[in-house]
C-alpha positions as CSV (number, residue, x, y, z in Angstrom):
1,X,0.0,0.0,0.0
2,X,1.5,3.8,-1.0
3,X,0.9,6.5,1.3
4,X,-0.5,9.3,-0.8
5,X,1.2,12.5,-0.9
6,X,-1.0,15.7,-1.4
7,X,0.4,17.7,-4.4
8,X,-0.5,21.2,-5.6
9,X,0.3,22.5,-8.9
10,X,-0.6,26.2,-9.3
11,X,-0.6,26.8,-13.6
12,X,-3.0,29.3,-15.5
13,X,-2.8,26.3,-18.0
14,X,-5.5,23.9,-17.8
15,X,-3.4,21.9,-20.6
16,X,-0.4,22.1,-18.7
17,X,-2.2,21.2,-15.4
18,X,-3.9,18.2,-17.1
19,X,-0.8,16.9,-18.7
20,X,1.1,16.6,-15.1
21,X,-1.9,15.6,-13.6
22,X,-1.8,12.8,-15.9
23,X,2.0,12.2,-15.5
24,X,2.3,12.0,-12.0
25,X,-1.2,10.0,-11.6
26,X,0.9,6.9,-14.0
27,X,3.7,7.2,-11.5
28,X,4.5,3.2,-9.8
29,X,6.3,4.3,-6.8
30,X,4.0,7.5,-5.3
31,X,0.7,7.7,-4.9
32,X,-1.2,11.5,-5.4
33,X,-3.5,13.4,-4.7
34,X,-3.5,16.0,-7.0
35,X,-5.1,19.3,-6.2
36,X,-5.2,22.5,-8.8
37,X,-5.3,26.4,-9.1
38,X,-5.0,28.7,-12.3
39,X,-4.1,31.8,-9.8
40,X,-1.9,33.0,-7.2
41,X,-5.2,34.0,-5.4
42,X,-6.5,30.4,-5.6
43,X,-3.5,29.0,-4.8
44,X,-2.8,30.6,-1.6
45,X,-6.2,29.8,-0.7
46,X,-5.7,25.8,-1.0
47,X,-2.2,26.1,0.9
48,X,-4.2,27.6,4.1
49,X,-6.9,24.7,4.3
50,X,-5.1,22.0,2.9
51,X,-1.4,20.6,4.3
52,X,0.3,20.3,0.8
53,X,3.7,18.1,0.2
54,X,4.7,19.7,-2.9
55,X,3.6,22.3,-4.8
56,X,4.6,22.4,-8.3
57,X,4.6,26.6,-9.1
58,X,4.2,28.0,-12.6
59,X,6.9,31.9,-12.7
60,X,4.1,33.1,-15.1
61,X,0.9,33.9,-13.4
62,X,-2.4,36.0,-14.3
63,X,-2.1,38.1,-10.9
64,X,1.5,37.7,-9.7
65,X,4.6,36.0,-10.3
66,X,5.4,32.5,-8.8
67,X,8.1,34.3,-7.0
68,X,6.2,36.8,-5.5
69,X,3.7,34.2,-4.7
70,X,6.7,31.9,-3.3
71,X,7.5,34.4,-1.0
72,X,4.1,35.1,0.3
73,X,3.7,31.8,1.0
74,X,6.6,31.6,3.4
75,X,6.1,34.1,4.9
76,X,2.1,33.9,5.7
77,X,1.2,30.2,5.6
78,X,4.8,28.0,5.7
79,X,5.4,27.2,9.3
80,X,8.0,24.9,7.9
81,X,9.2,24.3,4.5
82,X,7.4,22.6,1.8
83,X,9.3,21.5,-1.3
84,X,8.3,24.0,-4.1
85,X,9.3,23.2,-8.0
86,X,9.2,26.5,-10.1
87,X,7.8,25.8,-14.0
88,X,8.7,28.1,-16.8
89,X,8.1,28.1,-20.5
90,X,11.3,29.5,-20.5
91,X,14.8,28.5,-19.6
92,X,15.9,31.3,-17.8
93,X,18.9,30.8,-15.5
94,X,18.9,33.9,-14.0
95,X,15.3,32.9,-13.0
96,X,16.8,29.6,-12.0
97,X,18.9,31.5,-9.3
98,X,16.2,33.4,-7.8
99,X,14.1,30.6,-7.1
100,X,16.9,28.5,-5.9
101,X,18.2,31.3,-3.7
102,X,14.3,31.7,-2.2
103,X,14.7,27.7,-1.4
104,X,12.6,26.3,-4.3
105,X,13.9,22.8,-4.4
106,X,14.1,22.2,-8.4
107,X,13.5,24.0,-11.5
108,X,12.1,23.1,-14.5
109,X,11.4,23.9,-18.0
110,X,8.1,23.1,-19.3
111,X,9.5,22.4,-22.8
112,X,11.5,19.6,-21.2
113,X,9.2,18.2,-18.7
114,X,8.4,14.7,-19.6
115,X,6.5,11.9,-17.6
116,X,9.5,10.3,-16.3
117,X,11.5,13.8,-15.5
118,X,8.7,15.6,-13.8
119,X,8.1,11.9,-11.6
120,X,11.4,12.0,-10.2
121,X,11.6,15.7,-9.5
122,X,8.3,15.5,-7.5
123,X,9.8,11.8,-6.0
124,X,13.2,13.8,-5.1
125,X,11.0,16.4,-3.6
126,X,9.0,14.5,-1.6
127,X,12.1,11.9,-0.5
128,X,14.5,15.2,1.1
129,X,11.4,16.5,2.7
130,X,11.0,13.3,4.2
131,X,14.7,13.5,5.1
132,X,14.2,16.8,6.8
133,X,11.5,16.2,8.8
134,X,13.4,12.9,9.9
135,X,16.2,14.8,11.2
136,X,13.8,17.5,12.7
137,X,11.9,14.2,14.6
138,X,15.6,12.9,15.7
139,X,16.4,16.3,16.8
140,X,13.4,16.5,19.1
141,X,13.8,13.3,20.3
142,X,17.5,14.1,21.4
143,X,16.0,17.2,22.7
144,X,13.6,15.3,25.1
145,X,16.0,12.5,26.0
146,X,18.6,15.2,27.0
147,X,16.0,16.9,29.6
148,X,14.8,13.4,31.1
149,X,18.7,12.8,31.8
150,X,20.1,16.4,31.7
151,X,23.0,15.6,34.1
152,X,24.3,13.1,32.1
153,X,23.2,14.5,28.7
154,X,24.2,18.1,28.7
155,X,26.4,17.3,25.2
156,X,26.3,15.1,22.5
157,X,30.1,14.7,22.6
158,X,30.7,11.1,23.4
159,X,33.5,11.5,25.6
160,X,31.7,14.2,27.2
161,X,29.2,11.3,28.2
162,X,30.9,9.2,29.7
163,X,32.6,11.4,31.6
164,X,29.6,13.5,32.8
165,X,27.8,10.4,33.7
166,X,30.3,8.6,35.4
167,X,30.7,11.2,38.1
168,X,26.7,11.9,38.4
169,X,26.9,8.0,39.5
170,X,29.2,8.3,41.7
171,X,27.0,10.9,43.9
172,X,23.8,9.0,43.0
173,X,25.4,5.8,44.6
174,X,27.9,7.0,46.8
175,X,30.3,5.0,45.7
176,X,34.2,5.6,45.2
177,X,34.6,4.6,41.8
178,X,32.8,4.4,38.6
179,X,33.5,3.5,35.5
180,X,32.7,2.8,31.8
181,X,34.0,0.0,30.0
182,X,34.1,-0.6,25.9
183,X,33.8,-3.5,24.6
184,X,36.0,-3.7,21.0
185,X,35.7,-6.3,18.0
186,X,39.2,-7.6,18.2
187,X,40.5,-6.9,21.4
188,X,39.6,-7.0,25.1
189,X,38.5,-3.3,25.3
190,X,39.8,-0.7,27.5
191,X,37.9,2.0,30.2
192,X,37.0,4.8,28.3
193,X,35.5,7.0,31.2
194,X,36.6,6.7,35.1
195,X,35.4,9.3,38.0
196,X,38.5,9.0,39.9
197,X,41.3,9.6,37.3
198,X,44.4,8.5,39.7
199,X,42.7,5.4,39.3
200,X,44.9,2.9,37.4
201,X,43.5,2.2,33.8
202,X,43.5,-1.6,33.4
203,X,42.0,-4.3,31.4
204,X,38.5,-5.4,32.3
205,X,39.8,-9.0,31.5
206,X,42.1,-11.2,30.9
207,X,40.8,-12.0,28.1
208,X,37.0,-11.3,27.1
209,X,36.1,-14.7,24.9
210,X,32.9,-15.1,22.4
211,X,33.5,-18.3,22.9
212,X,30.7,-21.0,24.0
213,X,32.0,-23.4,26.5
214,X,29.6,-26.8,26.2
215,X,28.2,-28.9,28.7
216,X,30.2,-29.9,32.1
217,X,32.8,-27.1,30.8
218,X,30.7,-24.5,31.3
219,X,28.6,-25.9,34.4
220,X,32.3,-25.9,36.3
221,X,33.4,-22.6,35.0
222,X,29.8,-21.3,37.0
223,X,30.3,-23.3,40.1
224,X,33.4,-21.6,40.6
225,X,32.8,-18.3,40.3
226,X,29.6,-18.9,42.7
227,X,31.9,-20.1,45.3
228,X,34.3,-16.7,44.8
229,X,30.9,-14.6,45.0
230,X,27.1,-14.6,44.2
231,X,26.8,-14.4,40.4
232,X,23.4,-12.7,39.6
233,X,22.6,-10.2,36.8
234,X,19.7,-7.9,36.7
235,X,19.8,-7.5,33.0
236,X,18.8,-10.2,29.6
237,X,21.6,-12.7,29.7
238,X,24.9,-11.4,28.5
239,X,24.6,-12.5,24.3
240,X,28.9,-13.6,25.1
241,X,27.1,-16.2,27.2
242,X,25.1,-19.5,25.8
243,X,23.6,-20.2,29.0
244,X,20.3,-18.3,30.7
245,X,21.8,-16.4,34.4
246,X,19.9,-16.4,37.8
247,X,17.8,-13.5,37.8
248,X,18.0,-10.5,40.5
249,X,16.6,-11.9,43.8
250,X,13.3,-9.8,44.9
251,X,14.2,-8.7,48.0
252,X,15.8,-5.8,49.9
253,X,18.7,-8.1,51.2
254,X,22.0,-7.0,50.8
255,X,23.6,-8.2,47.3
256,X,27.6,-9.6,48.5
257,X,30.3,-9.0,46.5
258,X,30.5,-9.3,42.4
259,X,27.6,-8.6,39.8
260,X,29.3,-10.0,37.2
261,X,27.1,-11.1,33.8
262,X,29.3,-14.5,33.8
263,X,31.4,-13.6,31.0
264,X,33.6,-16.4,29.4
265,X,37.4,-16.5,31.2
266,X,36.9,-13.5,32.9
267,X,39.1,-12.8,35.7
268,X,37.0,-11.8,39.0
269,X,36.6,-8.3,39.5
270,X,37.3,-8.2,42.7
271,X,40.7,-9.7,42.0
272,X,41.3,-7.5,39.2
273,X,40.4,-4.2,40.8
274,X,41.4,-4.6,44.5
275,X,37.9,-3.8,45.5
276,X,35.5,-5.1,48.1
277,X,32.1,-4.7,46.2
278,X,31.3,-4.0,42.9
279,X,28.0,-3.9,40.8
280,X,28.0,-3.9,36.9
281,X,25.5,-3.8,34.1
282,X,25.7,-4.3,30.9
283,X,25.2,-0.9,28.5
284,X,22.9,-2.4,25.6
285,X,22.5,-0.6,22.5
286,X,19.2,-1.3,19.9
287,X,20.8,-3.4,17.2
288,X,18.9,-3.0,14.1
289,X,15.3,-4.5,15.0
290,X,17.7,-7.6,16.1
291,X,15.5,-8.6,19.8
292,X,18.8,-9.4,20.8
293,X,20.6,-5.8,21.7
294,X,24.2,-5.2,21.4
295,X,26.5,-5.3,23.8
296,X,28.5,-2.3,23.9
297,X,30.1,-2.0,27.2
298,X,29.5,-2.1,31.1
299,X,29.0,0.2,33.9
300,X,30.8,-0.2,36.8
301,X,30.2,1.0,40.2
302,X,33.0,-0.2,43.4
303,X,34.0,1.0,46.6
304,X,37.3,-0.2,48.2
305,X,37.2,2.1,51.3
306,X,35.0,0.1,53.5
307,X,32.8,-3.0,53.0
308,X,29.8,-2.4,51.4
309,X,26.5,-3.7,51.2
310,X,24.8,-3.2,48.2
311,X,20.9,-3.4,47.7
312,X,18.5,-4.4,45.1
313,X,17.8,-0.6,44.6
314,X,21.1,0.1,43.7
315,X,21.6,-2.3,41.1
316,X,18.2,-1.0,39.7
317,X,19.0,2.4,39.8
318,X,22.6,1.4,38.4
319,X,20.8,-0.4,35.6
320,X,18.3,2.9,35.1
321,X,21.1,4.7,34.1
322,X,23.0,2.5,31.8
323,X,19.7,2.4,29.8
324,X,19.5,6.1,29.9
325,X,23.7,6.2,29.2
326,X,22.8,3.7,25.9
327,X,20.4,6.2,24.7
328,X,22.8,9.3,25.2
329,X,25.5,6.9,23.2
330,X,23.2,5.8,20.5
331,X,22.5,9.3,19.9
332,X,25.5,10.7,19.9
333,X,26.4,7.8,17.4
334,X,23.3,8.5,15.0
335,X,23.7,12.3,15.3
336,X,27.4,11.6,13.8
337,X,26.6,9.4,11.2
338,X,23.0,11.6,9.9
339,X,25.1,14.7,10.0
340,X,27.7,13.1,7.6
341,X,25.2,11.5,5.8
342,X,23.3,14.9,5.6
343,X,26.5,16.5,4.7
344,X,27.3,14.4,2.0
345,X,24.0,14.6,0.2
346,X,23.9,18.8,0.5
347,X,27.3,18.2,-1.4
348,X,25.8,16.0,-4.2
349,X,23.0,17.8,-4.5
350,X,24.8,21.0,-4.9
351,X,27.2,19.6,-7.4
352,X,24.4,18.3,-9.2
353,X,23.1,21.5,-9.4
354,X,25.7,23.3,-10.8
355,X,25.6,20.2,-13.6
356,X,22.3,20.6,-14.3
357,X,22.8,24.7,-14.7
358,X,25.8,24.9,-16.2
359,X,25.1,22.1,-18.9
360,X,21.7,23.2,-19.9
361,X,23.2,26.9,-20.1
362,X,26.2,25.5,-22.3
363,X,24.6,22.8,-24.4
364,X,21.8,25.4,-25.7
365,X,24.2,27.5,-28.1
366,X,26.3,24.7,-29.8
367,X,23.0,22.5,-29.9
368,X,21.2,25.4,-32.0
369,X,24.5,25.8,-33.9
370,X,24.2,22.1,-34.9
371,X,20.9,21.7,-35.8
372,X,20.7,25.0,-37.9
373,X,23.9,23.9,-39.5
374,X,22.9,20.0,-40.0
375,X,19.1,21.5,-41.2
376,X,20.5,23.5,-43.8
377,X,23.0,20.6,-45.4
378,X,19.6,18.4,-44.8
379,X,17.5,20.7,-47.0
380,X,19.6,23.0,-49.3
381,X,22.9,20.3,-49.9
382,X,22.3,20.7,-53.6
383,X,22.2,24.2,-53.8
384,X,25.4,25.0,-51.9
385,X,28.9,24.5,-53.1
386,X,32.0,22.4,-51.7
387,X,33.8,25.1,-50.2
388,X,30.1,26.2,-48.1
389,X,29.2,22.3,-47.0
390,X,32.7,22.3,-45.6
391,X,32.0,25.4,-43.7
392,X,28.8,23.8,-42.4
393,X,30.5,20.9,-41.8
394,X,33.2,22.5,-40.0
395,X,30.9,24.3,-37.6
396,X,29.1,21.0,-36.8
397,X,32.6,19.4,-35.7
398,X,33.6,22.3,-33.7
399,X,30.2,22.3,-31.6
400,X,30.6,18.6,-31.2
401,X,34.4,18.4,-30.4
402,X,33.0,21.7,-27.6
403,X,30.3,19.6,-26.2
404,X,32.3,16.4,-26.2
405,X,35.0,18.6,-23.9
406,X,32.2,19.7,-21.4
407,X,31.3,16.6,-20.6
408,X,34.6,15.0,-20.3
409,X,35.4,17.9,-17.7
410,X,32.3,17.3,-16.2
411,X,33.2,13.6,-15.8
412,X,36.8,14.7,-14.8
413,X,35.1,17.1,-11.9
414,X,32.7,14.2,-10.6
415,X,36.0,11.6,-10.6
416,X,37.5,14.1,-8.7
417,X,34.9,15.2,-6.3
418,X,34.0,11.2,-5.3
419,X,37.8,10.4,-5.2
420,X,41.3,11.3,-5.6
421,X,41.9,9.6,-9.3
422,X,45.0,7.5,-9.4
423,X,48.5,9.2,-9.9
424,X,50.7,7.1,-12.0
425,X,53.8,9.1,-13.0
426,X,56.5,8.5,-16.0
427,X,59.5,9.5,-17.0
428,X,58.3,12.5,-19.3
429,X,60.3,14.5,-22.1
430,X,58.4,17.9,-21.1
431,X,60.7,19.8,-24.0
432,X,59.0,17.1,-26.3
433,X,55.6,17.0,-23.9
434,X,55.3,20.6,-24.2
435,X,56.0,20.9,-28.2
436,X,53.5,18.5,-29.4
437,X,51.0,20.4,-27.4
438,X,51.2,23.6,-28.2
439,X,51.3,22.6,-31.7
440,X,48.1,20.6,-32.1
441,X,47.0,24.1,-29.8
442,X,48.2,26.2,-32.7
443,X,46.3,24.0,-35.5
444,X,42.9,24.9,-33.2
445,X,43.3,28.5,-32.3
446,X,43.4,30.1,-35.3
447,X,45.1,32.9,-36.7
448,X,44.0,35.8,-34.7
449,X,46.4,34.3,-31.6
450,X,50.4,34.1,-31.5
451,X,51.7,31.0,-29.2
452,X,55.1,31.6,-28.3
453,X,57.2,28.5,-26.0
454,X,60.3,29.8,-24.4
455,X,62.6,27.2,-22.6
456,X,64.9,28.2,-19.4
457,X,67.1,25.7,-17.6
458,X,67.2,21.9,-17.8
459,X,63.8,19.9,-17.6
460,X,64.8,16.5,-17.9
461,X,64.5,13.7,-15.2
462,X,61.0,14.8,-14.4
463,X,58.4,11.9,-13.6
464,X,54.5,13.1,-14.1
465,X,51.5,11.6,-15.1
466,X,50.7,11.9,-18.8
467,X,47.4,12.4,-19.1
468,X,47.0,14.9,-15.8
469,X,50.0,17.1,-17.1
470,X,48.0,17.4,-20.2
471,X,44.4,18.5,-18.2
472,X,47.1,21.1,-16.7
473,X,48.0,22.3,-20.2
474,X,44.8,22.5,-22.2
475,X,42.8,23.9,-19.6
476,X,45.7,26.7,-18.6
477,X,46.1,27.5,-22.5
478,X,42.3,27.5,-23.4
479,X,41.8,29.7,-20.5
480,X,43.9,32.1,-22.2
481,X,43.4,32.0,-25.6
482,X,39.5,32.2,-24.6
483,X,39.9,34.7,-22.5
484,X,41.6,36.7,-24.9
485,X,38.9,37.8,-27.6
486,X,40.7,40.4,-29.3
487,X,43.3,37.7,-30.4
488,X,47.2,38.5,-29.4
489,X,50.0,36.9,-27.9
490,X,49.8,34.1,-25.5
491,X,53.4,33.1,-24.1
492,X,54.3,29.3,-22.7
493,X,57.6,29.7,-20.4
494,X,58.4,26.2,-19.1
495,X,61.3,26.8,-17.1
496,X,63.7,23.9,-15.5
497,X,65.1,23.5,-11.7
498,X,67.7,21.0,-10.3
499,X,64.8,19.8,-8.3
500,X,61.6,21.5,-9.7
501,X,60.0,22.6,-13.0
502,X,58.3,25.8,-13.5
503,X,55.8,26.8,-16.6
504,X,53.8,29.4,-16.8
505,X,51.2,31.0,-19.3
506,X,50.8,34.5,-19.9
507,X,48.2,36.5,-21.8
508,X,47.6,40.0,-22.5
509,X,43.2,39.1,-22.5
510,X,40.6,40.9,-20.0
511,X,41.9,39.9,-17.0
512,X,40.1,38.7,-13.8
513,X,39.0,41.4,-10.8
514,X,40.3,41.2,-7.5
515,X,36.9,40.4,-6.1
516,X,36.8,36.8,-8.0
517,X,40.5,35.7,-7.7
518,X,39.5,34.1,-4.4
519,X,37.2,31.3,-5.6
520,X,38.6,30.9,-9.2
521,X,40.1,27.5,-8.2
522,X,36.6,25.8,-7.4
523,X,34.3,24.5,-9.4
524,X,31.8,26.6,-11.3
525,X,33.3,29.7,-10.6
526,X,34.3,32.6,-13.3
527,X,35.2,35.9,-13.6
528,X,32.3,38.4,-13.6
529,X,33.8,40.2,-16.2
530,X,33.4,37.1,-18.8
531,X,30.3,38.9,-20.6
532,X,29.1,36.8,-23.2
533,X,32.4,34.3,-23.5
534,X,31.3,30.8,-23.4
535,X,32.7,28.4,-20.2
536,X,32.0,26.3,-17.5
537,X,34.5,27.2,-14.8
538,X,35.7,24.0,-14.3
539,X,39.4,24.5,-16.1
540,X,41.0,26.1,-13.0
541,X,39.4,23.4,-10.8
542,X,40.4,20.9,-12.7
543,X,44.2,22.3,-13.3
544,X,44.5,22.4,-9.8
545,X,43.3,19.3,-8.4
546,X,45.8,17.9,-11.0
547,X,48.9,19.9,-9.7
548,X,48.0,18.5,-6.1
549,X,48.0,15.1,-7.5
550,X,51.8,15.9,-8.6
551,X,52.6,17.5,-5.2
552,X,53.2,20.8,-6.9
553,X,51.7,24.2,-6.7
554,X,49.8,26.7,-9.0
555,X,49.5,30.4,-8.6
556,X,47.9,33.7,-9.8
557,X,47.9,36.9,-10.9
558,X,45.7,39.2,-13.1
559,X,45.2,42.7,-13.7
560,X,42.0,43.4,-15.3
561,X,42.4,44.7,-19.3
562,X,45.8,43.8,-19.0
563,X,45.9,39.3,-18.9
564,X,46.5,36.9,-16.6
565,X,49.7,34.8,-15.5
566,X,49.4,31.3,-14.6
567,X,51.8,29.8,-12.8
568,X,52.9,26.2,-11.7
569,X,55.5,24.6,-10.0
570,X,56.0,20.8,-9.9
571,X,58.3,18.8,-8.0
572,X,60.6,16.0,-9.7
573,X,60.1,12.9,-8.5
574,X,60.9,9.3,-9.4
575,X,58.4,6.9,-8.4
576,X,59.3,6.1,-4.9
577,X,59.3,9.8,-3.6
578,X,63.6,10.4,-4.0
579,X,63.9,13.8,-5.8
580,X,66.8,13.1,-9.1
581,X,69.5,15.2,-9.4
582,X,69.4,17.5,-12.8
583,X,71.7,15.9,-15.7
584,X,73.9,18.2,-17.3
């Protein structure tokens, strides 16, 4: 059965309206109720008597715009926030950016909607809103969980924990020692927390063993441990143990000596921590919807200054707190992992973003390039003459070889945002390197540009990676040559070190002001003085992220009207790390 998730699309298009109605009606995975209105007036109307999920907002509206109407609807009726989709019938990015700015989750253009895009922009909707009011609900629940057990729960620090609530024990019991002990997957564990902390920090055990003793074995291993002490628990059997443990006796008698849990080959506290008395309970954490929890560690309350009788109420208010102590951990434990998780997905979804905006921004030009060049071959092939197909021609393999970049930079950028890709250096000839490339770079730019390679010092004996020491190159050189309309020189210094090589570019283009230099090296980011120049401002990104993979550095410096120097610096290194000595 699907829960069904009230949506509101607000369009003075019936057509429009009908069409996603239809759409999201044939989606498998949601179920809808769909709700309509053809104004901002209606609209605003439904949102006060109905609790909508998402509201899918047309920008073009009879008696405002969606914006307009997106802001008055946070501010008079959104008590908290309710995924909003903007529609336009036109892709406009700078409309793109104020709804995304005002917190609309998605954009789209109606042009582009289909049945399958607009399903899983309403089923991405609905799933982070889901995720938001999750964390809001965990929140609270830390919230109230931290004010039943405030002494012990005043910060979601683990280690903050343990230590708060092993010395609000020790004045609950009046004890002279208390402790928390970790249990780890390999080893014995260790005492994490202790409220005395001249108190010598020893193994619990031995040896803590998983392992399940049969029979007369195990029977024998009890018996003696019953004549050391009474063995009781107060807790489910310990899941280290196979057998069932006598329960807590009902009374008010005094409880002598060790509350131990029987685990396997464990030496007797007493013996271990030169104590007279000692009470411990386990610290269970939930363990997936497993009935059996998990065993995460003990609390341990002893007193050595005097003998002590302990009673049934202290080894239920001891075991009180552990449960309380297990929340607090848990908590802190999910509160970790959800804010990593939540931090990874606001990254992805932001870098998706930027995709999504930068390639329907870029692909639009050489797209409309391509068809008008490939519709006119199509239709008037016969009337035009060698020299004009060519031409044609020519246009549709520079638009393609353009596209065909983006998204290799695109798929660089992702690679490089999910992880490091692998560095595997040679021995390169960067005289030779260096040639070949500006070369094939002179056969592309044209005549309106001058590329001049100047050579200082000795490069040899320098190991890189091939293919990253040409990202470094074509994005550096493109860069300039783009960035210089008006055509000019553009000047390659490659310069060699006895330990280092040095290359720069230089161009005499528009320059790059002061206010943008800071963020030029991450993704998406470009000069605000590019005008109309075409780009995605991933080629400084990428450069860089390839100079780190070399161990090297890269540097800038721009004066705006007058160009821009590029500068890196890369160490020379043989594969296992030893810098070579320069050959004469």
């Amino acid at each position: 059965m699907l829960d069904t998730w009230t949506l509101l699309i607000i369009d003075d298009c019936a057509a429009d309206r009908k069409i996603y109605r239809r759409y999201l009606l044939k989606d498998p995975h949601q179920s809808y109720q769909v709700l309509e209105a053809d104004c901002a007036e209606e609209g605003l109307a439904l949102c006060q008597k109905v609790r909508c999920d998402v509201i899918l907002l047309d920008f073009c509206l009879p008696d405002m715009s969606g914006l307009e109407l997106f802001d008055q609807m946070q501010q008079e009726i959104f008590k908290t926030s309710v995924p909003v989709i903007m529609l336009t019938g036109r892709g406009d990015e700078e409309i793109a950016v104020q709804a995304m700015k005002r917190g609309a989750l998605d954009y789209l253009v109606k042009q582009n909607v289909t049945q399958d895009v607009l399903q899983l922009a309403v089923r991405n909707a609905i799933k982070q809103s889901c995720l938001q009011a999750q964390l809001i609900k965990t929140q609270e629940r830390q919230r109230l969980i931290a004010t039943t057990a405030l002494r012990i729960r005043q910060s979601l620090n683990l280690e903050q924990i343990l230590n708060t609530a092993v010395a609000e024990v020790q004045q609950l019991l009046k004890c002279d020692r208390v402790m928390v002990y970790q249990f780890a997957p390999d080893t014995d564990g260790k005492i994490v927390a202790s409220s005395v902390e001249s108190f010598r920090t020893v193994t619990l055990c031995d040896r803590v063993a998983a392992r399940k003793e049969a029979g007369e074995q195990e029977a024998g291993s009890r018996e003696q441990r019953k004549e050391r002490g009474k063995l009781i628990t107060h807790s489910p059997p310990c899941t280290l143990h196979p057998a069932p443990l006598p329960l807590l006796p009902n009374c008010q008698s005094p409880i002598p000596h060790i509350y131990e849990l029987g685990l396997c080959n464990c030496v007797n506290l007493k013996e271990q921590f030169n104590t007279e008395a000692n009470i411990v309970v386990p610290i269970n954490l939930s363990n997936n919807g497993n009935p059996t929890p998990k065993l995460w560690g003990l609390l341990i309350a002893h007193h050595n200054s005097g003998e002590r009788q302990w009673q049934t109420d202290d080894a239920q208010m001891l075991n009180e707190v552990s449960v309380q102590l297990a929340i607090a951990i848990q908590q802190a434990e999910l509160l970790a992992q959800t804010q990593a998780a939540l931090a990874k997905e606001k990254e992805l979804n932001t870098f998706k973003s930027h995709i999504i905006a930068t390639v329907s921004h870029e692909y639009r030009t050489p797209l409309t390039s391509i068809l008008a060049a490939a519709s006119t071959l199509g239709k008037h092939s016969q009337q035009l003459d060698e020299s004009k197909q060519q031409r044609f021609l020519g246009i549709i393999e520079q638009k393609a070889r353009y596209m065909s970049k983006l998204v290799d930079n695109m798929l660089l950028v992702n690679q490089f945002e999910l992880e490091k890709p692998k560095f595997q250096p040679i021995l390169l000839d960067l005289l030779q390197f260096f040639s070949d490339l500006i070369e094939q770079e002179r056969e592309t730019a044209g005549d309106r540009h001058e590329l001049i390679f100047k050579i200082t010092g000795n490069s040899q004996g320098f190991w890189g990676d091939r293919g990253l020491l040409q990202q470094i190159f074509i994005n550096l050189m493109s860069n300039a040559i783009k960035y210089s309309p008006d055509g000019g020189t553009v000047e390659f210094h490659l310069i060699g070190k006895e330990s280092q090589v040095i290359f720069y570019i230089q161009d005499w283009g528009i320059g790059i002001p002061i206010r943008d230099r800071e963020n030029l090296f991450q993704s998406f980011s470009r000069g605000s003085n590019v005008d109309t120049i075409s780009g995605t401002g991933l080629g400084l990104a990428i450069a860089k992220a390839c100079v780190e993979l070399h161990g090297g550095d890269i540097a800038l410096s721009s004066e705006v009207g007058q160009g821009t120097k590029v500068t890196v610096s890369l160490p020379k290194k043989c594969p296992t790390g030893q810098l070579f000595p320069s050959s004469s």
